[in-house]
Each structure stands twice: as C-alpha cells, then as structure tokens.
C-alpha positions in Angstrom: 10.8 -28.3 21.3 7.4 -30.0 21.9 5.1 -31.2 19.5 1.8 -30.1 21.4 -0.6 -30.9 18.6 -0.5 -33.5 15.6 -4.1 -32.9 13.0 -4.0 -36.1 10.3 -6.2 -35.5 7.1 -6.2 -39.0 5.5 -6.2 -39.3 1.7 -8.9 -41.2 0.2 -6.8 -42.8 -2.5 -4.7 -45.4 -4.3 -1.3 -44.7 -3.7 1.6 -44.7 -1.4 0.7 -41.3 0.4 -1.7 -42.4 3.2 -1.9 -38.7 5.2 -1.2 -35.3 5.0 -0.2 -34.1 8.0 -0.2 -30.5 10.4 2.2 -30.5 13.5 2.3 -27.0 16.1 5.5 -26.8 17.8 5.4 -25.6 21.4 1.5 -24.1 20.9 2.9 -21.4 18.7 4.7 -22.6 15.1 3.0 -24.9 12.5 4.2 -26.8 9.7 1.8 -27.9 7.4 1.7 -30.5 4.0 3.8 -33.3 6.2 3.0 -36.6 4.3 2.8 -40.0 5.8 3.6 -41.7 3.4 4.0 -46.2 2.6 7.2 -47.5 1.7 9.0 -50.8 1.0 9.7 -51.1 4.8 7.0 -49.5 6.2 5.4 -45.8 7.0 7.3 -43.2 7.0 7.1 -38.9 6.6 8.1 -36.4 4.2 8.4 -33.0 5.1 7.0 -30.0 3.3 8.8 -29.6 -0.1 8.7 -27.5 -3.0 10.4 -28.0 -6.8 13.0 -25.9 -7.8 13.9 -25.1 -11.7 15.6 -28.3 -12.2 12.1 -30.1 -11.2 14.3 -31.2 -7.5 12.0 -31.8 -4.9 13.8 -29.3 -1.9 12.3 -29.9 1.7 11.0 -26.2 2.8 11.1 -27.3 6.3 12.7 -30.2 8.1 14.2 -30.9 11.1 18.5 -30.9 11.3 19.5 -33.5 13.7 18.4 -37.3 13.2 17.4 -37.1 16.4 14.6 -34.5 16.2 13.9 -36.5 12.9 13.1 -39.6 14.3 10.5 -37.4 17.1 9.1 -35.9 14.4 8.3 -38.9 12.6 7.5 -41.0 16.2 4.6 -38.5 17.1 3.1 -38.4 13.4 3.0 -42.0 13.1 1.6 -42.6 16.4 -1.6 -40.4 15.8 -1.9 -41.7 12.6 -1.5 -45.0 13.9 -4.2 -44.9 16.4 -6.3 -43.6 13.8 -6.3 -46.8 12.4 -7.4 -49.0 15.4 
C-alpha cells in the first residue's frame, strides 16, 4: 500500500481540529474526513468515524497494524506540516 496523494483542507477555527484530511491509496481507493487534529503532546489523526446508538464514536475506516498506523499518520502530518512553512 502507497499513499500516492495526501489533499489537506485546513479549518479556519478555534479548536483542537486543525485539518480535515483526503488520502488515495495506490491511485485508486480514497478515504475521506481524516482529521489532523492538536493534542496535549502534539498533532496527531483521527480516522473517519461515525456514532452508533449509544452516541460511541466507531472509526469507519482505519488501518489494523500500528505500523501502517504510524505511515498513515507520518504522510498526513508531513503535507500538513509543510503547509505550515
């Protein structure tokens, strides 16, 4: 898997969310509504989500290994990094 394209919409308000973000996987699969997002140590992403009955907040898509994780959030924060400068 290859993130071959990473599209940042900033958000223009107070807040901890920073970016909402669209990723396209090998030139064919997107995931939209990833959110950069500023935490007590720093940025980091949440995936896609949705609420269930219970008012849960249940990722719709996310990535299963910590590894893939950490190159999903790697690539994100590096566009929207150098956005920044």
């Amino acid at each position: 898997m290859e993130i071959t394209e990473v599209r940042v919409r900033k958000v223009n308000k107070e807040g901890r969310m920073k970016a909402v973000v669209s990723i396209t996987l090998d030139h064919v699969f997107v995931v939209h509504d990833i959110k950069v997002i500023e935490g007590e140590r720093g940025l980091f992403i949440a995936m896609p989500s949705r609420k269930n009955s219970e008012g849960e907040h249940i990722d719709v898509a996310h990535p299963i290994t910590q590894e893939a994780r950490e190159y999903v959030q790697n690539e994100i924060l590096k566009v929207y990094r150098s956005l920044e400068e």
